[in-house]
C-alpha positions as CSV (number, residue, x, y, z in Angstrom):
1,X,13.0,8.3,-18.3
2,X,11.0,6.2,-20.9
3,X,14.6,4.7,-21.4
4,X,15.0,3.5,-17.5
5,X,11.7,2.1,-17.7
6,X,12.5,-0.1,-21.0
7,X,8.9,2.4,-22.2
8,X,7.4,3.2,-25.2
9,X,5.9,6.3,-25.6
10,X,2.7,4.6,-26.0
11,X,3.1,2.2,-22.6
12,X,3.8,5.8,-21.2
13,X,0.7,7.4,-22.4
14,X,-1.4,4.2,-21.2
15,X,-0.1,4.3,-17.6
16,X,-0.4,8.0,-17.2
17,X,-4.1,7.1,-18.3
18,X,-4.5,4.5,-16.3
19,X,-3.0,6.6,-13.6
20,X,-5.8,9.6,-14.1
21,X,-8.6,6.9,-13.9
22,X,-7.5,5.6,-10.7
23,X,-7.5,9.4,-9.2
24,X,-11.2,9.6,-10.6
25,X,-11.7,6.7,-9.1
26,X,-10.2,7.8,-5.6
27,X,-12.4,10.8,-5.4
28,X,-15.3,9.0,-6.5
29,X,-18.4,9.5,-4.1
30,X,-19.7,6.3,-6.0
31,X,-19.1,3.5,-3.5
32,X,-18.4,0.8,-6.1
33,X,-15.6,3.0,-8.1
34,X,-14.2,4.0,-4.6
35,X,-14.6,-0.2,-3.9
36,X,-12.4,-0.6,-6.9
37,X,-9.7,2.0,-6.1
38,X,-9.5,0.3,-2.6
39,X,-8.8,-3.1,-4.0
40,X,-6.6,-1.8,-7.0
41,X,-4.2,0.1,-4.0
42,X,-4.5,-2.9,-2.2
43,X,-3.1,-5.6,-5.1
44,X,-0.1,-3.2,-5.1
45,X,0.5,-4.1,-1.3
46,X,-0.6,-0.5,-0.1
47,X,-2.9,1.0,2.0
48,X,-5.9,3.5,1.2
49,X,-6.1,5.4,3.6
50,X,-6.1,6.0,7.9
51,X,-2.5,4.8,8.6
52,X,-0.4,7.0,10.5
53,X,2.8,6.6,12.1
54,X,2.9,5.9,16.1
55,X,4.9,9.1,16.5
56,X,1.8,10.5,14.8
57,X,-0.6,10.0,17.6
58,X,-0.7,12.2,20.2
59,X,1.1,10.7,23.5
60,X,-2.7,11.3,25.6
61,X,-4.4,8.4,23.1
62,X,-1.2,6.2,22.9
63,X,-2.0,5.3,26.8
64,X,1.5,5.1,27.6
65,X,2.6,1.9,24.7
66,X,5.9,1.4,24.9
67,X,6.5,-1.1,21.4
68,X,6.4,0.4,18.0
69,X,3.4,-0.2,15.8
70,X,3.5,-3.2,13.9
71,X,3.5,-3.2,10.1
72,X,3.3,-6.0,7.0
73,X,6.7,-6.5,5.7
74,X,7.5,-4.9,2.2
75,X,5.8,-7.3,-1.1
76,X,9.4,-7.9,-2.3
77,X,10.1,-9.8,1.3
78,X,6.8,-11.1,2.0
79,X,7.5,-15.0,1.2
80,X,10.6,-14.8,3.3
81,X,8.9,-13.5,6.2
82,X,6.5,-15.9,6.4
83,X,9.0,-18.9,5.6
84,X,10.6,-16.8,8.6
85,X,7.9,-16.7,11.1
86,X,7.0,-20.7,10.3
87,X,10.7,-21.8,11.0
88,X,10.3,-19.3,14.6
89,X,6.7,-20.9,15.8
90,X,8.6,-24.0,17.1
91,X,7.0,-27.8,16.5
């Protein structure tokens, strides 16, 4: 795996630390280390927490919505959606 990843053993040993830190961090009931999780999830283009899928949510609290949910594009296609969405707005 290290291989695949172009790793040392050493850059492997630092993430999986890094990687233990950040689930301290998660189940932290200090509001500034859960703060810094939050945003650490976030500059990865994820979400924390409290997303669930339409399909997930009982059809009584949907109140009858016919469209899907809408979602953020993936990071990789981010700049192309937005180029995207400026050439669809019109003059």
């Amino acid at each position: 795996m290290l291989d695949e990843l172009g790793w040392t053993p050493e850059q492997a040993r630092a993430f999986l630390d890094r990687w233990q830190a950040m689930q301290r961090l998660a189940g932290s009931a200090d509001p500034g280390e859960r703060a810094e999780y939050e945003r650490a999830v976030r500059s990865l283009g994820l979400r924390t927490e409290g997303v669930r899928a339409s399909r997930d949510v009982p059809s009584d609290v949907k109140g009858g919505q016919a469209e899907g949910r809408r979602s953020r594009p993936p990071s990789d296609y981010r700049e192309q959606f937005k180029a995207f969405m400026q050439g669809t707005s019109g003059p």
